[in-house]
C-alpha positions in Angstrom: 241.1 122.3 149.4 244.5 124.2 149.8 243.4 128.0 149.4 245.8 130.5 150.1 244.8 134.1 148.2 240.7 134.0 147.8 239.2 137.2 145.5 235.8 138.6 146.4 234.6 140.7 143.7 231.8 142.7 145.5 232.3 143.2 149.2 228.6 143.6 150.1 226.3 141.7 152.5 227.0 137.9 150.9 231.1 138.4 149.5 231.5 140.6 153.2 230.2 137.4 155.1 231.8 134.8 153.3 235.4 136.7 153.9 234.5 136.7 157.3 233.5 133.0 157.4 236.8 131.9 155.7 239.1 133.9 158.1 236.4 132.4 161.3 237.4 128.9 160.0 240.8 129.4 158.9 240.3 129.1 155.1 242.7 131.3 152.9 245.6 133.0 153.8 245.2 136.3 152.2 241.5 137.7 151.3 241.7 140.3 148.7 238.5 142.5 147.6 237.5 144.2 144.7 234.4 146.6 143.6 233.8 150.0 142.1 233.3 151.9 145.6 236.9 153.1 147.4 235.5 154.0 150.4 233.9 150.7 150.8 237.0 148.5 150.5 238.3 150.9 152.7 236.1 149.8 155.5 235.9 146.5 154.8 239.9 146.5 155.1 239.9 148.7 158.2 237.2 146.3 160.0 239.0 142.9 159.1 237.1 141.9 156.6 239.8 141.6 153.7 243.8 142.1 154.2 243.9 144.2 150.7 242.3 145.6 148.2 242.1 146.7 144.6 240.1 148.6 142.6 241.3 146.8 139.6 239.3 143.4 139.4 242.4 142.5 136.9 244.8 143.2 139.5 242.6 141.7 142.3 242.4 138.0 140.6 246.3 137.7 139.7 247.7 134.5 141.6 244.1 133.8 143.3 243.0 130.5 143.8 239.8 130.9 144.4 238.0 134.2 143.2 234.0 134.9 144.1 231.9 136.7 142.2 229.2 138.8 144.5 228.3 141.3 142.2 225.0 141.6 140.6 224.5 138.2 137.7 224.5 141.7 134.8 228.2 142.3 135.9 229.2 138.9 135.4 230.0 138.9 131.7 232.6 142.6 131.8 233.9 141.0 134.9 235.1 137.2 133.1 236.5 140.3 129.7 238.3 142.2 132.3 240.0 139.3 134.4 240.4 136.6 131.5 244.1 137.7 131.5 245.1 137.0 135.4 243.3 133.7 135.6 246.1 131.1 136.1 245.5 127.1 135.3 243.3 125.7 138.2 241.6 128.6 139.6 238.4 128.3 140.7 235.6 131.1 140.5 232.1 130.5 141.8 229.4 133.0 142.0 226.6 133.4 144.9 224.0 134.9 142.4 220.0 134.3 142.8 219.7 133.1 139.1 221.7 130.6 136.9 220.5 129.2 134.1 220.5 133.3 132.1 224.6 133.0 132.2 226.4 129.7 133.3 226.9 128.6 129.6 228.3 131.4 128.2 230.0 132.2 131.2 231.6 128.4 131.3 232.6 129.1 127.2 234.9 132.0 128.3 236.6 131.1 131.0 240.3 129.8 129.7 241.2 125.9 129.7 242.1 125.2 133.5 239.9 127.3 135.3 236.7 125.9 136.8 233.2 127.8 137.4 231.0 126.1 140.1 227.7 127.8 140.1 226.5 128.3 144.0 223.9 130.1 145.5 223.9 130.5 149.3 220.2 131.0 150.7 220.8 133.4 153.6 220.8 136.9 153.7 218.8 139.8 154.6 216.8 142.6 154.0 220.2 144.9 154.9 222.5 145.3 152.2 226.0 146.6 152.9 229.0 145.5 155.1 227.5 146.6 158.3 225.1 144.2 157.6 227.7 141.1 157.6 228.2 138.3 160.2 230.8 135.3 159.9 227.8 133.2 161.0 225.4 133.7 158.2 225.8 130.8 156.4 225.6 128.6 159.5 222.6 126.0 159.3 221.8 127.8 155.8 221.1 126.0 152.2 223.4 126.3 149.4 222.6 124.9 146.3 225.4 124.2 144.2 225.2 124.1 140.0 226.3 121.4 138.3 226.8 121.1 134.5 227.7 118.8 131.9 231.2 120.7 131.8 231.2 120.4 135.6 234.8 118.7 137.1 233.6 116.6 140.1 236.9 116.7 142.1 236.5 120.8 142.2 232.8 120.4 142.9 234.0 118.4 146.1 236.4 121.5 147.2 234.0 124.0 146.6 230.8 122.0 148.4 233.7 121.1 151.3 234.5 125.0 151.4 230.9 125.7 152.1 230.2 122.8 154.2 232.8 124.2 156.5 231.8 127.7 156.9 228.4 125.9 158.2 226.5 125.5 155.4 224.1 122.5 154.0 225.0 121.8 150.6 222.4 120.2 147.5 222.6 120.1 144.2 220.6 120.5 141.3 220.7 121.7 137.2 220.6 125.8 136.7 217.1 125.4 134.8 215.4 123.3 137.7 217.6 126.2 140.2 215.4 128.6 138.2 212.2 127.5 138.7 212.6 126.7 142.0 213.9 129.9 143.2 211.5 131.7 141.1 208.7 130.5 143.0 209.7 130.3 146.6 212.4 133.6 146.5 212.2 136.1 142.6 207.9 135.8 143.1 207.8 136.9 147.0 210.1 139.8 146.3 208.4 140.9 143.4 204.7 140.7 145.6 206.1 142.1 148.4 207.5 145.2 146.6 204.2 145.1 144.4 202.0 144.9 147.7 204.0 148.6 149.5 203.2 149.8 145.9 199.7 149.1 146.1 199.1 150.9 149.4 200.4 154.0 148.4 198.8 153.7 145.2 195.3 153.5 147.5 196.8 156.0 149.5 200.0 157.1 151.2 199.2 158.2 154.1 197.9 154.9 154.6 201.4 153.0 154.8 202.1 154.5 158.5 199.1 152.8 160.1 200.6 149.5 159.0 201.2 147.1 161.5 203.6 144.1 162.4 201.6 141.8 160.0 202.8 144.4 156.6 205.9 145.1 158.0 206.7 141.2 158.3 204.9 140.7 154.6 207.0 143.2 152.9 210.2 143.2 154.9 211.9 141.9 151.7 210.7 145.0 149.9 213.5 146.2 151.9 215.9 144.9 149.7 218.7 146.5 147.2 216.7 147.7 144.1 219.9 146.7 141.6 220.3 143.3 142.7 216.4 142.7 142.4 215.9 144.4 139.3 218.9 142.1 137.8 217.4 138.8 139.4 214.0 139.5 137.9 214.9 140.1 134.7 217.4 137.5 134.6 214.7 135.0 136.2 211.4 136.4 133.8 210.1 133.7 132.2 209.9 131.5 135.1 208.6 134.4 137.0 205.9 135.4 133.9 204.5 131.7 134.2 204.3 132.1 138.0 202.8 135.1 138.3 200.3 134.0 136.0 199.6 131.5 138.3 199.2 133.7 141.1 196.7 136.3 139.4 194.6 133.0 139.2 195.1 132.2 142.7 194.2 136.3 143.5 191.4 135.8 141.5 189.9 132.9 142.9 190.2 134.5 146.5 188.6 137.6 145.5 185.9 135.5 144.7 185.5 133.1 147.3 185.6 136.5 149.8 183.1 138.1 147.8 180.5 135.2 148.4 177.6 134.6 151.0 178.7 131.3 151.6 181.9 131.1 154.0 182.8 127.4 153.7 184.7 127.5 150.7 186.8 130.2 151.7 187.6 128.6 155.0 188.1 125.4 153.4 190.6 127.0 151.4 192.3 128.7 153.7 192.9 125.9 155.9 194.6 124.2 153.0 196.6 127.1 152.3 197.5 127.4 155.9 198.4 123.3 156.2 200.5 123.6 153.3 202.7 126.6 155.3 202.8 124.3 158.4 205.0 122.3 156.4 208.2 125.1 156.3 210.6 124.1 158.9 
């Protein structure tokens, strides 16, 4: 794909890295940012991240070829209003949100004639949040599922996989609903536990949470995470994540009751399935 002026509208852990990846493997000739916070487009500009910068997200897309959207999914909709007039004939946006299925179709119904959305979702990242947190290298070896659509144009879905193929990434596709429910189960329901678990313990006791050791710090590490970008993926994510965490108050349950019982065997059983089926995770 011949990109010269790529748009990253949030310059935060995710739109931070990718700028960097691009310039690490040549892609784009100008990197312009955009986001509500001066003084961090300031840094990202002063440490290389992006040549320029505007504050005006209007003003950021005009000319672009390729504009990213790295903002929380509940910014999406004022962002397409607000930029709608600087979107020329064959610009491509793509987003690297943690849900889908809660906006692609309205989002594709607004966008101009010309201009192409490809859903992606890029599954690295970190418990850090912020441009200190970046690295050109952290989509190398990583998964990025990319959305397609029945309004989806298959010679743009080839430049935007070949975009992220070359910053390091492994591309797959699938449908926003079956994006949903995968995600839900495997990324939205750990977050949610792991925030729900730190919450517990100090609900048992406070004082409590400073005699934790490795094992909670590794459990809840993702409770680490930015409150605003959770918040938006669970509640753009909640029916899948309802249905799950039903299923997990019956796994809870049936623990609770297998410890509670004389009779160790099932329990073990149990938890030597449970501990098979993790062996599994590359």
């Amino acid at each position: 794909m011949n990109v010269n002026k790529v748009t990253i509208i949030g310059v935060g852990l995710i739109g931070a890295s990718f700028a960097l990846a691009l310039k690490k493997n040549n892609i784009g000739s100008e990197i312009v940012g955009s986001g509500r916070t001066e003084s961090n487009l300031k840094e990202a500009l002063n440490k290389g991240i992006i040549d320029s910068y505007d504050l005006d997200h209007r003003e950021a897309c005009r000319d672009a070829d390729l504009i990213v959207l790295a903002t929380p999914v509940g910014c999406f909709k004022d962002i397409i209003s607000n930029i709608k007039p600087s979107l020329n004939d064959g610009v491509i946006l793509i987003d690297v949100g943690s849900t889908k299925a809660n906006f692609i179709s309205a989002l594709e119904a607004e966008l101009p004639e010309g201009v192409s959305f490809v859903g992606t979702h890029p599954i690295a990242g970190s418990d850090r949040s912020g441009i200190g947190s970046s690295s050109a290298d952290l989509f190398e070896g990583s998964a990025c599922i990319l959305i397609e659509t029945g309004r989806t144009d298959a010679e743009v879905m080839d430049k935007v996989e070949s975009i992220w193929e070359k910053i390091g990434a492994r591309t797959s596709k699938m449908s926003a609903d079956k994006h949903d429910r995968v995600f839900s189960s495997v990324s939205h329901l750990p977050h949610l536990v792991a925030y729900a678990l730190v919450r517990t313990v100090t609900e048992i006791d406070p004082e409590y949470i400073k005699y934790a050791g490795q094992g909670f710090k590794d459990t809840t590490r993702i409770a680490m995470s930015s409150p605003e970008l959770w918040a938006d993926v669970f509640n753009g994510n909640k029916v899948n994540i309802k249905e799950q965490l039903d299923i997990l108050i019956d796994s809870l349950k049936t623990l609770r009751d297998l410890a509670e019982s004389d009779d160790k065997a099932p329990l073990i059983s149990l938890l030597n399935d449970i501990r098979i089926s993790r062996a599994t995770i590359e």
